[in-house]
BAVO-155448 format. One record per atom (N, C-alpha, C, O): atom name; residue number from 1; x, y, z. Coordinates in steps of 0.2 Angstrom, whole numbers, plus 5000, padded with zeros to 4 digits. Atoms other than C-alpha are relative to their C-alpha. Layout:
BEGIN
   miba   vonu     px     py     pz
     CA    NUM      X      Y      Z
...
END
This chain:
BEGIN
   miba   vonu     px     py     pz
      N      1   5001   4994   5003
     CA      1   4927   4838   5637
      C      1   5006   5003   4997
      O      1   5005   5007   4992
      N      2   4995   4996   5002
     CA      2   4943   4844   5634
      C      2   5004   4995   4994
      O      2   5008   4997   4990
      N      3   4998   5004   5006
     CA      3   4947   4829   5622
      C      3   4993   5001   4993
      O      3   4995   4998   4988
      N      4   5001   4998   5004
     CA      4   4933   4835   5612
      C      4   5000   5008   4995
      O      4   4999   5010   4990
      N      5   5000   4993   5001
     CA      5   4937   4854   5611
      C      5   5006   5000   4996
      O      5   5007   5003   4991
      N      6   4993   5001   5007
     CA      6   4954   4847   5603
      C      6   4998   4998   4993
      O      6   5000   5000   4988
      N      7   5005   5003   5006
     CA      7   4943   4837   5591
      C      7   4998   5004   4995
      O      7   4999   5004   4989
      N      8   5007   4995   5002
     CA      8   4932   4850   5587
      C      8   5009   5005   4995
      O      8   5010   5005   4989
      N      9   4997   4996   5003
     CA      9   4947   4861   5584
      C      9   5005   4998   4993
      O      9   5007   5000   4988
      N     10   4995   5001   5006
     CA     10   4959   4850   5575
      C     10   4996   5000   4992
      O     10   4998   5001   4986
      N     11   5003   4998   5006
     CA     11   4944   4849   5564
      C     11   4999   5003   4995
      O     11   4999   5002   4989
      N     12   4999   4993   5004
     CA     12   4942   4864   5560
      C     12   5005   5004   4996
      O     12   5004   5008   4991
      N     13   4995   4998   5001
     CA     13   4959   4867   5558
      C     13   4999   4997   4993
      O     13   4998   5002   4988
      N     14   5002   5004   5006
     CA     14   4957   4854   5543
      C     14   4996   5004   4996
      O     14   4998   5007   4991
      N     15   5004   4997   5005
     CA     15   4943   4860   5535
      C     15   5001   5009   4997
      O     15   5001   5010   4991
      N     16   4996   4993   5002
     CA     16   4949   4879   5534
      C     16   5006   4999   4996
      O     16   5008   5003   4991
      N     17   4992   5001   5006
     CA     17   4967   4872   5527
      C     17   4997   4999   4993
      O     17   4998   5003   4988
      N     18   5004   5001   5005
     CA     18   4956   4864   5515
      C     18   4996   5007   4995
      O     18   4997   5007   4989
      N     19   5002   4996   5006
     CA     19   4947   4879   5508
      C     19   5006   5005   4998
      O     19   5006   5007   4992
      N     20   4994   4996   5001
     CA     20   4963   4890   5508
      C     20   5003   4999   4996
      O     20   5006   5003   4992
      N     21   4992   5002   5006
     CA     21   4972   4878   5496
      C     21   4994   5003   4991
      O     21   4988   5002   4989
      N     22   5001   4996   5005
     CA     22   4969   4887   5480
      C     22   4998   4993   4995
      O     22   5000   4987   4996
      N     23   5002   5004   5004
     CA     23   4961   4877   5467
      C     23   5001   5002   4991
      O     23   5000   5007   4989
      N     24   4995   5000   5005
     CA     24   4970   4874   5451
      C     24   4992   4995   4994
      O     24   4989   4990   4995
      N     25   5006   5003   5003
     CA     25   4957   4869   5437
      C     25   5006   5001   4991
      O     25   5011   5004   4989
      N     26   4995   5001   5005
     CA     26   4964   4862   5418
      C     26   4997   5006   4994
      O     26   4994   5010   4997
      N     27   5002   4995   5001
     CA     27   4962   4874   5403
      C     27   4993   4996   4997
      O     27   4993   4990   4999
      N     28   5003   5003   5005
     CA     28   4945   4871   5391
      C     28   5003   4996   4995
      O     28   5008   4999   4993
      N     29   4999   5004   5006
     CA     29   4947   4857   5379
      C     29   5000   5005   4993
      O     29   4997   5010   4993
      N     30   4999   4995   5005
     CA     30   4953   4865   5362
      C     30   5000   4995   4993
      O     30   5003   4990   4991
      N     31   5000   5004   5009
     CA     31   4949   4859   5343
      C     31   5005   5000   5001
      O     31   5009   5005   5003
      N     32   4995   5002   5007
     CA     32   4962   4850   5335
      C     32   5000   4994   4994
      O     32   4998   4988   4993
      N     33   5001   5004   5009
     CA     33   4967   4845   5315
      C     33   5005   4999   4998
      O     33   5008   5004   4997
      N     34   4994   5002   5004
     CA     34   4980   4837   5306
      C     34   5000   4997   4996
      O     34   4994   4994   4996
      N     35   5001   5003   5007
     CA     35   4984   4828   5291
      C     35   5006   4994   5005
      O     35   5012   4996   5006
      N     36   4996   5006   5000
     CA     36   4992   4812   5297
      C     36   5003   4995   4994
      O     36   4999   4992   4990
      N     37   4997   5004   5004
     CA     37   5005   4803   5286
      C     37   5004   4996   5001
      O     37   5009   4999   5003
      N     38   4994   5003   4998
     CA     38   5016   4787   5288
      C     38   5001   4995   4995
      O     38   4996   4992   4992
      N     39   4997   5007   5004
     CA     39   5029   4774   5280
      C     39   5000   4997   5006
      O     39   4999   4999   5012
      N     40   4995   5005   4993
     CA     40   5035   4758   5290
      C     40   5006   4997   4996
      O     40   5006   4996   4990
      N     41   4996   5005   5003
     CA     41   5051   4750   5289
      C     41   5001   4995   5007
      O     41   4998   4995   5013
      N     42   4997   5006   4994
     CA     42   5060   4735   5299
      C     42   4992   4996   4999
      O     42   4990   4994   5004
      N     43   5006   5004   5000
     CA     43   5043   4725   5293
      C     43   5002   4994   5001
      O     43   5008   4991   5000
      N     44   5001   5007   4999
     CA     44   5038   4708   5299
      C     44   4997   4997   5001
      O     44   4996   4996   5007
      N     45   5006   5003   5001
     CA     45   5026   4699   5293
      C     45   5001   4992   5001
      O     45   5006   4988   4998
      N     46   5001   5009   4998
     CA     46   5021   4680   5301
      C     46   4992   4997   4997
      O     46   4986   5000   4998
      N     47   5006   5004   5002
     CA     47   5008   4670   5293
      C     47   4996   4996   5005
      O     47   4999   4991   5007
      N     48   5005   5005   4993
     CA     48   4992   4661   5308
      C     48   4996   4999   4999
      O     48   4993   5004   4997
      N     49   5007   5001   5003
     CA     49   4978   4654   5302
      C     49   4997   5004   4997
      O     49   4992   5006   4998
      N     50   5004   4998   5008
     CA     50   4975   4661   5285
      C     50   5001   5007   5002
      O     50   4999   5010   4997
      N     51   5000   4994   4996
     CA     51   4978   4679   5296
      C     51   5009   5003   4996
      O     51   5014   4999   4995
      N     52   4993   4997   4999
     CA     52   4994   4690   5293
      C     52   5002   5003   5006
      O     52   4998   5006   5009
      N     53   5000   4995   4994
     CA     53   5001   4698   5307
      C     53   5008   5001   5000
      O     53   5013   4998   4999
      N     54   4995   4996   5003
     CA     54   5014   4711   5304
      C     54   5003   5005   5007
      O     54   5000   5007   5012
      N     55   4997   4995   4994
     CA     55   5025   4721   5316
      C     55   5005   5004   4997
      O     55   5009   5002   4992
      N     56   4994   4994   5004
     CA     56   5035   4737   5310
      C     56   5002   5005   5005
      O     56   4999   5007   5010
      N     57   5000   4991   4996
     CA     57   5042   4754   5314
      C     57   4997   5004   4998
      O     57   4998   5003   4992
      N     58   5003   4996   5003
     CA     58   5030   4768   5309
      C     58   5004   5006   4998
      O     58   5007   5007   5003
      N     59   4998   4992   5001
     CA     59   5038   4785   5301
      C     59   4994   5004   4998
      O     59   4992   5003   4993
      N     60   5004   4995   4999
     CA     60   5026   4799   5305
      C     60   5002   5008   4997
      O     60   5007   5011   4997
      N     61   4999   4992   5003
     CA     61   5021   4817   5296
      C     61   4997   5003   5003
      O     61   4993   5005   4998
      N     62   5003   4996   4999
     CA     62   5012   4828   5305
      C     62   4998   5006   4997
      O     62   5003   5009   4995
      N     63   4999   4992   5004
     CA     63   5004   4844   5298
      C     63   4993   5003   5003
      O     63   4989   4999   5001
      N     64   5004   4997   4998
     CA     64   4992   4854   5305
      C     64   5001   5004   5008
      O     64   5006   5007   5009
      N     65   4999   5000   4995
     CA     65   4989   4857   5323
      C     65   5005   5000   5003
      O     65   5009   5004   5005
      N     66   4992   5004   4996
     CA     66   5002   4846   5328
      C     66   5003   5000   4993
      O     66   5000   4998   4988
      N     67   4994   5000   5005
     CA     67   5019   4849   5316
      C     67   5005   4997   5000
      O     67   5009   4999   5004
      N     68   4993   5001   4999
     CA     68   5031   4839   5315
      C     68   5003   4991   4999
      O     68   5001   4988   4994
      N     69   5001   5009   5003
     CA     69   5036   4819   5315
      C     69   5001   4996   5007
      O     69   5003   4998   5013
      N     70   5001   5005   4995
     CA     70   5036   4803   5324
      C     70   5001   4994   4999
      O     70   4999   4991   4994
      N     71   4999   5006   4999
     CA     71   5042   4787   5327
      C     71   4999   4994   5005
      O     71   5000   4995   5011
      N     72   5003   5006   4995
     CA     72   5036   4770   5335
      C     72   4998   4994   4997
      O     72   4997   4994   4991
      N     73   5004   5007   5002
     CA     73   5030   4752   5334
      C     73   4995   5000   4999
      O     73   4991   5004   5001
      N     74   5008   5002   4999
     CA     74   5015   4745   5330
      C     74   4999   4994   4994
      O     74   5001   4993   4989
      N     75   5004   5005   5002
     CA     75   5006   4731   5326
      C     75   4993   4997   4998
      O     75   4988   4998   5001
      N     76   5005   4999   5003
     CA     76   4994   4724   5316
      C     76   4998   4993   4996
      O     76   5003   4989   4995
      N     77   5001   5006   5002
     CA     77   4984   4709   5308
      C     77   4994   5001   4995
      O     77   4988   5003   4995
      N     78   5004   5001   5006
     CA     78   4978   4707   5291
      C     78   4994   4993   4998
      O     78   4996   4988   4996
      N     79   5007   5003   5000
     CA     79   4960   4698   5290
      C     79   5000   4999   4993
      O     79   4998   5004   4991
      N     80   5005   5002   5007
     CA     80   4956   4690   5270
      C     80   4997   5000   5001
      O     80   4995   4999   5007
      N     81   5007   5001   4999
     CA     81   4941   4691   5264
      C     81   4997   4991   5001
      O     81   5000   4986   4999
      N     82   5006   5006   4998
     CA     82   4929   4677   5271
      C     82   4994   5004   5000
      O     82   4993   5010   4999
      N     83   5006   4998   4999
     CA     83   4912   4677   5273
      C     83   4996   5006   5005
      O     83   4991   5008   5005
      N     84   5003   4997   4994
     CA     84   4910   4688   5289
      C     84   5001   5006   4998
      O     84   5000   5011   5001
      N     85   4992   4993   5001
     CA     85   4923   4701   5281
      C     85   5001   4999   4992
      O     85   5006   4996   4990
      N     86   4999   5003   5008
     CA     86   4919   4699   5260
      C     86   5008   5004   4997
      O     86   5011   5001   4993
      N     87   4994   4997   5002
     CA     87   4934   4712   5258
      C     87   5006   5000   5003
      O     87   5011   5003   5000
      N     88   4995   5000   4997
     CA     88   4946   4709   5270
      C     88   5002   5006   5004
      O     88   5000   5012   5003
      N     89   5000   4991   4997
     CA     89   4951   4722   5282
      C     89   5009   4997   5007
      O     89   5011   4991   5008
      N     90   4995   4999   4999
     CA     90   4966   4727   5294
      C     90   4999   4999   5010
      O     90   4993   4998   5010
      N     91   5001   4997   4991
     CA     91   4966   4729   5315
      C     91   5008   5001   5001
      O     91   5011   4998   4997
      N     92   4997   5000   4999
     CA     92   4980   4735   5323
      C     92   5000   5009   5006
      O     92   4997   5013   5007
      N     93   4997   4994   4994
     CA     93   4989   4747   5337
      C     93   5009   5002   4999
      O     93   5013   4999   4995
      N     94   4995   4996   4999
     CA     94   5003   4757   5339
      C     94   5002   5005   5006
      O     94   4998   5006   5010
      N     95   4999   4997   4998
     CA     95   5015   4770   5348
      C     95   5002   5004   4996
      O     95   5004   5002   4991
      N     96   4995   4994   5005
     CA     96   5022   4786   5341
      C     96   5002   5003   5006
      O     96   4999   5004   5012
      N     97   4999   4995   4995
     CA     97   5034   4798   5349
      C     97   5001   5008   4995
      O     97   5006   5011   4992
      N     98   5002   4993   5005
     CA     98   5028   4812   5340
      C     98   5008   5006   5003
      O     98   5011   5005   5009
      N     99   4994   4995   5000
     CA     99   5043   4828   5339
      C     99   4997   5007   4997
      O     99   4997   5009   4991
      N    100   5002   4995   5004
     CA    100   5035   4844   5337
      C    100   4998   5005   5003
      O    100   5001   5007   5008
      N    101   5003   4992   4998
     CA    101   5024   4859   5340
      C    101   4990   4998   5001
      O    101   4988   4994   4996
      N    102   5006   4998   4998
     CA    102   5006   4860   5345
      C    102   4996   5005   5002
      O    102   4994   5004   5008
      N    103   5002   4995   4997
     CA    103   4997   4875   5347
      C    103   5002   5004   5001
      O    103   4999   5009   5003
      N    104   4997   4993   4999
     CA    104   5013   4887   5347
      C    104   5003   4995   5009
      O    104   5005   4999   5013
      N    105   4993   5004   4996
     CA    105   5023   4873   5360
      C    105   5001   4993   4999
      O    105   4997   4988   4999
      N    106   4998   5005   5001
     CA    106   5036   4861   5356
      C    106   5002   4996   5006
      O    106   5002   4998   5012
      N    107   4998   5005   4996
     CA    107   5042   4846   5362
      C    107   5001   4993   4999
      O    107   5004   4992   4994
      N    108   5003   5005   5003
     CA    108   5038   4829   5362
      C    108   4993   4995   5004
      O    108   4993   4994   5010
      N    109   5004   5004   4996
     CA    109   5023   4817   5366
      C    109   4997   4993   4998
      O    109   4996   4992   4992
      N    110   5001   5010   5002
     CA    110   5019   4798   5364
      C    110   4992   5001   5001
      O    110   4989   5002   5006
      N    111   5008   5002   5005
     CA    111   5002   4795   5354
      C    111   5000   4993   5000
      O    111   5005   4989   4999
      N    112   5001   5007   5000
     CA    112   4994   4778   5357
      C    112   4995   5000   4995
      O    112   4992   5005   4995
      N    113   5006   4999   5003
     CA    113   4982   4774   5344
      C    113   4997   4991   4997
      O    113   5000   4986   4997
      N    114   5002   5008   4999
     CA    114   4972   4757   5340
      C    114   4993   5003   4994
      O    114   4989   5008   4994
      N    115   5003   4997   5004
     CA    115   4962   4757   5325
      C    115   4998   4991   4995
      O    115   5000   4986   4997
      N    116   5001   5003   5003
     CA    116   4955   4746   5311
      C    116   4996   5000   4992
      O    116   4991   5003   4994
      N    117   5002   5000   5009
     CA    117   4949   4746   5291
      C    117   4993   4998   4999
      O    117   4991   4999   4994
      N    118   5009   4999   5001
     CA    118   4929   4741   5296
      C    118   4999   4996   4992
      O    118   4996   4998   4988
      N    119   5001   5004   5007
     CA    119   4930   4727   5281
      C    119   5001   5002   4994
      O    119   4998   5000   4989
      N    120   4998   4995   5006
     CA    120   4937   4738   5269
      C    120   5008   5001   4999
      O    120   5011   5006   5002
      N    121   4993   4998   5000
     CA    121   4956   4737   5266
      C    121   5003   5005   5001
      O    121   5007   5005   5005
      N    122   4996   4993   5002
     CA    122   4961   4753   5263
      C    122   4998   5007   5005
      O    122   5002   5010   5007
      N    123   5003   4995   4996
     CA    123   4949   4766   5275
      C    123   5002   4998   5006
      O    123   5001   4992   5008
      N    124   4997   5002   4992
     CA    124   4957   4767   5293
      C    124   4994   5004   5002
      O    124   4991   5008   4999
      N    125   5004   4998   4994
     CA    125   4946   4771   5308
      C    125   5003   4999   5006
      O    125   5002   4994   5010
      N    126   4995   5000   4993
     CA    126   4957   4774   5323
      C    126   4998   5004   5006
      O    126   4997   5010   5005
      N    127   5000   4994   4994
     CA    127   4955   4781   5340
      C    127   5009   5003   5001
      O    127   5014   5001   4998
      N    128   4989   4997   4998
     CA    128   4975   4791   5347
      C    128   4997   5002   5008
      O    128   4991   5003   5009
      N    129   4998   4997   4991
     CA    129   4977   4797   5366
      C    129   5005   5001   5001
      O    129   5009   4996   5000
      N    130   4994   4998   5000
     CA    130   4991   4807   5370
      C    130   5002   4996   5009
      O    130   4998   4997   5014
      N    131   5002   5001   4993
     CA    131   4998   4798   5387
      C    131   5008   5002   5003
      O    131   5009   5000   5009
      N    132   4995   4995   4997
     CA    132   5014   4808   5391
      C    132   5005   5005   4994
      O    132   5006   5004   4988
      N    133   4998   4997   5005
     CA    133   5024   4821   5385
      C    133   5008   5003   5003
      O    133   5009   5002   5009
      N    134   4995   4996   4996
     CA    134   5040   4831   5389
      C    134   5002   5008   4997
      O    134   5001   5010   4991
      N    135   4998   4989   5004
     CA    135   5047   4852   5386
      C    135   4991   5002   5000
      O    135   4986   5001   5002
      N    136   5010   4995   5001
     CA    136   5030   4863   5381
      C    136   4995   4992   5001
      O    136   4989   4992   5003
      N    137   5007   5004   5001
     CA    137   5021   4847   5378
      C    137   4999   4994   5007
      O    137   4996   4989   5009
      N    138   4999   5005   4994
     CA    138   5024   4840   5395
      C    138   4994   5001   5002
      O    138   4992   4995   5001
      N    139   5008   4999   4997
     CA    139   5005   4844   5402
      C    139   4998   4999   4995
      O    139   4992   4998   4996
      N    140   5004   5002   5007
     CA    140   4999   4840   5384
      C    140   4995   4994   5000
      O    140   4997   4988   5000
      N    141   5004   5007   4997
     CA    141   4983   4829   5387
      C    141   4995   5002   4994
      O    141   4993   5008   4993
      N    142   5005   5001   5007
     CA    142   4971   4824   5371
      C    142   4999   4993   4998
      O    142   5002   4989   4999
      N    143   5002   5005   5004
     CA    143   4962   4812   5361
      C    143   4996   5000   4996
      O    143   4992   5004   4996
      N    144   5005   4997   5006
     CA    144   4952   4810   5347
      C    144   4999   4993   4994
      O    144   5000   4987   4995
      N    145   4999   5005   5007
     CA    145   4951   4800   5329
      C    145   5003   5002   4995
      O    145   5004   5007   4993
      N    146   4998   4998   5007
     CA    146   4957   4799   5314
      C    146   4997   4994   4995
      O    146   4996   4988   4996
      N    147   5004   5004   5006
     CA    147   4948   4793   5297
      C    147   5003   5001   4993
      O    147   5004   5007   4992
      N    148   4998   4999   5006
     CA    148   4955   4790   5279
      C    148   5003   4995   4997
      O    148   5002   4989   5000
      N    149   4999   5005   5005
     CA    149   4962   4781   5265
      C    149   5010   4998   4999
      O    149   5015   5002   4999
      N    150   4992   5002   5002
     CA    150   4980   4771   5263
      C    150   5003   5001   5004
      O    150   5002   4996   5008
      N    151   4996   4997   4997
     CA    151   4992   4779   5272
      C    151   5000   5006   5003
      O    151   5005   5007   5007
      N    152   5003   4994   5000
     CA    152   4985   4796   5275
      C    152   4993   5000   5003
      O    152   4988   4998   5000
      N    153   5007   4999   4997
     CA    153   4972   4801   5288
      C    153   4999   5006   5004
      O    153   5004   5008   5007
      N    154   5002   4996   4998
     CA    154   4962   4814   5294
      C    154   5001   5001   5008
      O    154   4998   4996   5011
      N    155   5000   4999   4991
     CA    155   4966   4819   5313
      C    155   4997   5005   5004
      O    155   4999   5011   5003
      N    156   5004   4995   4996
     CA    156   4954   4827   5325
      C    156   5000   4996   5007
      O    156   5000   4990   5009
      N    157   5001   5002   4995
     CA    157   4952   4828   5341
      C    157   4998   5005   5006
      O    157   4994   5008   5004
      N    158   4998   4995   4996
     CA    158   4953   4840   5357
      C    158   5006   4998   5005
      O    158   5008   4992   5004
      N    159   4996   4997   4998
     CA    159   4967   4847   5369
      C    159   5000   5003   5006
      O    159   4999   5009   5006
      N    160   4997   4994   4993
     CA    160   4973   4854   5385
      C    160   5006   5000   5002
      O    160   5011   4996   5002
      N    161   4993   5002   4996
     CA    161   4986   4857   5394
      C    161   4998   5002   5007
      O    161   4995   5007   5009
      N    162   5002   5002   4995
     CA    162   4985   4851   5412
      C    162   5004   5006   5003
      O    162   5009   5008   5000
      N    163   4993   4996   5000
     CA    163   4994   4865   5424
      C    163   5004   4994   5002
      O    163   5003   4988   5003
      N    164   4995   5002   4995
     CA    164   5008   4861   5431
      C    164   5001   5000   5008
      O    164   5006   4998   5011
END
């Protein structure tokens, strides 16, 4: 009996601590837009079965939302046209560690993004996910796409910031 009555109570004890603890929720997800722009340097292109496959440093422009710039690797493999792919097209990934401002806080945040040209050289189709950050942008949690021509692409997505 009395190894129950402890039971019962350590339980309870539990479950009451449990509602006590204040419950911490992220903010609403929040539009965002920018005009993404980049060069690479340090290029290195290997030639593999009729494929190019290129490695570089990206230099990033940020402008809208997020302000500011960015540097990282990324990788990528040039497809000629053939039959399956009449125009040739691009795949490739990357990291950036973006330098800037968001929404009214700086800092910095590392952007992954993975994307490809859809049989069309030139038109990018990228997803991005933000997966750490540090200063204002340390709770910084987003992802989204970006679409465009060349070198220059549309960026959208949403945003939050996780508490602390």
């Amino acid at each position: 009996m009395r190894m129950k009555i402890s039971t019962l109570f350590l339980t309870s004890a539990v479950i009451l601590s449990a509602l006590l603890i204040p419950t911490v929720l992220a903010e609403k997800p929040t539009d965002v837009s920018a005009t993404w722009s980049w060069y690479s340097s340090d290029e290195s292109v290997r030639p593999a079965d009729g494929n190019l496959h290129i490695s570089a440093i990206e230099h990033d422009i940020l402008d809208g939302d997020f302000t500011g710039t960015g540097e990282g690797p990324f990788k990528m493999t040039y497809h000629p046209p053939a039959p399956a792919h009449p125009f040739g097209f691009y795949a490739g990934s990357g990291k950036t560690v973006f330098t800037g401002s968001v929404k009214g806080y700086s800092g910095t945040c590392v952007i992954m993004w993975v994307g490809n040209t859809k049989n069309d050289e030139c038109c990018w189709d990228l997803k991005w996910v933000i997966i750490s950050g540090t200063g204002g942008l340390a709770n910084l949690r987003g992802q989204g796409t970006c679409w465009g021509f060349g070198t220059t692409v549309e960026m959208t997505g949403k945003i939050h910031f996780d508490p602390s």
